[in-house]
C-alpha positions as semicolon CSV with decimal commas, in nm:
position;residue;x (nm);y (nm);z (nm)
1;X;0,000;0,000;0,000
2;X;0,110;0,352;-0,044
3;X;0,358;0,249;-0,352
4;X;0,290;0,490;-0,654
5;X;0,567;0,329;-0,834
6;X;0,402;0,042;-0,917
7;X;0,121;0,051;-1,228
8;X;-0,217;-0,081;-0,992
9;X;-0,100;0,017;-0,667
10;X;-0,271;-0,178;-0,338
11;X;-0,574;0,003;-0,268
12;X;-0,597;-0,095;0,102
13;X;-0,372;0,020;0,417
14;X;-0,348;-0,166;0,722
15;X;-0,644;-0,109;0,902
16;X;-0,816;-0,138;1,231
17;X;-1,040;-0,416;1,229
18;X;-1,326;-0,446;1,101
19;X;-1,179;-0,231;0,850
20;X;-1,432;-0,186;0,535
21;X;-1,315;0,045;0,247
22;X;-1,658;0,185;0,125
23;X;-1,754;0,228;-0,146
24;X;-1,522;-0,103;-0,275
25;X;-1,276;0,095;-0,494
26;X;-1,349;0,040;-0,861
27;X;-1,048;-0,203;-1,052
28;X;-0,843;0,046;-1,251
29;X;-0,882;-0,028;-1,596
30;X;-0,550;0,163;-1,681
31;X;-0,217;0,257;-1,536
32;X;-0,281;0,485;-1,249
33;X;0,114;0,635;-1,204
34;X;0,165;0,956;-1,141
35;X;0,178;1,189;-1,490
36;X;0,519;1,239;-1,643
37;X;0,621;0,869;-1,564
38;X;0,604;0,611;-1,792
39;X;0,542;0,224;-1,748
40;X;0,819;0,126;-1,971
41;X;1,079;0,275;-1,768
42;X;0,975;0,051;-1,445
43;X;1,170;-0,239;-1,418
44;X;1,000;-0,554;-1,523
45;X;0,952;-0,852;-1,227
46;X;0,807;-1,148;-1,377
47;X;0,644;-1,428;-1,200
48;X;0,868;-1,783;-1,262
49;X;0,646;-1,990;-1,169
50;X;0,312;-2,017;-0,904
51;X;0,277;-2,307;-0,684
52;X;-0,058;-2,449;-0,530
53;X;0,011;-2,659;-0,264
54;X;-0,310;-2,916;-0,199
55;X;-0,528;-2,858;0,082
56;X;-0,344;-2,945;0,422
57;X;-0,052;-3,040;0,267
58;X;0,184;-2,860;0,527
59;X;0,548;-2,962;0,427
60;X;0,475;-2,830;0,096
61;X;0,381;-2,488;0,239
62;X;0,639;-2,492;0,490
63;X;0,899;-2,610;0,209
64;X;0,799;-2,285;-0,003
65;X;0,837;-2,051;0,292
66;X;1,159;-2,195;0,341
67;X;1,325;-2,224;-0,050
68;X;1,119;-1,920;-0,127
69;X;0,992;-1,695;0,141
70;X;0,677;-1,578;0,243
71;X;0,347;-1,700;0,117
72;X;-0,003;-1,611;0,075
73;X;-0,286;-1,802;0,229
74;X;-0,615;-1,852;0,193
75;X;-0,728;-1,877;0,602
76;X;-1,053;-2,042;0,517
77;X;-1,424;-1,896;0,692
78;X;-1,325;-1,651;0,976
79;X;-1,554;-1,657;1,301
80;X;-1,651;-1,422;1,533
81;X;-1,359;-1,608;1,772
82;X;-1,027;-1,504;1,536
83;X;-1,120;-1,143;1,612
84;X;-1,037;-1,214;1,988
85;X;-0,704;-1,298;1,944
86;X;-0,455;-1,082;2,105
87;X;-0,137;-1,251;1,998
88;X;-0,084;-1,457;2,338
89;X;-0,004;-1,802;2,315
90;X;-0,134;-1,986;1,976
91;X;-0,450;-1,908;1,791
92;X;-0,708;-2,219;1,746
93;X;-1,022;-2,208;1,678
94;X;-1,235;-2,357;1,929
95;X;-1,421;-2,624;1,722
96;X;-1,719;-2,558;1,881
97;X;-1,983;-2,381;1,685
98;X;-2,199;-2,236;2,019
99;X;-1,781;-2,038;2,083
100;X;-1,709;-1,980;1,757
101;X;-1,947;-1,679;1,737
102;X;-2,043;-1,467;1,403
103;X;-1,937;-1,664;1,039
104;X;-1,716;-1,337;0,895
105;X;-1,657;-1,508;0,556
106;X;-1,305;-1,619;0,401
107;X;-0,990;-1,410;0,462
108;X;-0,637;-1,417;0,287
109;X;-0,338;-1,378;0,529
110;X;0,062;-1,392;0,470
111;X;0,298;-1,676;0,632
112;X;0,594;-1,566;0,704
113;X;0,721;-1,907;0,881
114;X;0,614;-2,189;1,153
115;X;0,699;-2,304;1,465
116;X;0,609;-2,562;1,772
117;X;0,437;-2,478;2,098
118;X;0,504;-2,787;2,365
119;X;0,223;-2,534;2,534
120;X;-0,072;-2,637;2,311
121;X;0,069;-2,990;2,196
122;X;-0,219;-3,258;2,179
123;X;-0,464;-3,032;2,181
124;X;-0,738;-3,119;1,926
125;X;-0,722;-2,836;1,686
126;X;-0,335;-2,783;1,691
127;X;-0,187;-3,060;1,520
128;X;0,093;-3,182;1,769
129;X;0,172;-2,825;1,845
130;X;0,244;-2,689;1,540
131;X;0,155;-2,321;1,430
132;X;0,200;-2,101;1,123
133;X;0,362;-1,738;1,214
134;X;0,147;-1,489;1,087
135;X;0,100;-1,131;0,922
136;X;-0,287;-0,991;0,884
137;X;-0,372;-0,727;0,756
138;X;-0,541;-0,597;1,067
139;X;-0,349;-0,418;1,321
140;X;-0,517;-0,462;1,578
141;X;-0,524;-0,848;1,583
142;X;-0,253;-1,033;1,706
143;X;0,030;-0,806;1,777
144;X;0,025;-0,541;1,596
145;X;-0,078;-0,788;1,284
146;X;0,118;-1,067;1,367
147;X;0,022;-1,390;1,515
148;X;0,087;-1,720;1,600
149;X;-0,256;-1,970;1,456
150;X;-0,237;-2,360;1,494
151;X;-0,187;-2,620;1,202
């Protein structure tokens, strides 16, 4: 966010959460740079190659993170539960639909790494203790965006 280098910059900041951007900004349709630069004098990244790892397929996500760095994640259906989370300890969701709370829809966040928490090992929802390391897009969950949420 904030780039103006780039053709389409991000249209979102960080936000507080529940952070809504309304209207929805419209898709640009054209290069939105600043006038007097041109696109051709950007250097060019191209993407190699994208990689889809299968659903819960963990060592291939972790092996990305680790050859290639940080990925993006689909998180699945947030509830009313991941809002709570103050960045103590591990994230899990409870399982429990009566604790859960309010169905929020699907949310994308980065993962930046993993890690193992003897603290929450054999716990139901954490998969032997195991936890991706986080960045939202929300500031205010976690800390300061950042988080710790069980395999």
């Amino acid at each position: 966010y904030g780039d103006e280098s780039t053709c389409a910059p991000y249209l979102f900041d960080a936000c507080q959460h529940p952070c809504e951007k309304s209207p929805t900004p419209e898709c640009p349709s054209s290069c939105v740079r600043p006038k007097g630069t041109r696109v051709e004098d950007a250097p060019a990244y191209r993407v190699k190659e994208i990689v889809s790892c299968p659903e819960r397929d963990y060592s291939c996500v972790a092996k990305e993170i680790a050859t290639r760095g940080s990925v993006t994640s689909y998180a699945g259906t947030i509830w009313g539960e991941f809002y709570l989370y103050d960045g103590r300890g591990v994230f899990a969701s409870s399982g429990d639909e009566r604790v859960r709370g309010e169905n929020h829809g699907g949310h994308v966040v980065k993962l930046i790494g993993w890690g193992r928490d003897e603290k929450t090992r054999g716990k139901p929802a954490t998969a032997g203790g195991y936890h991706w390391l986080v960045v939202n897009s929300w500031r205010n969950w976690g800390h300061d965006g950042f988080g710790r949420v069980a395999v």
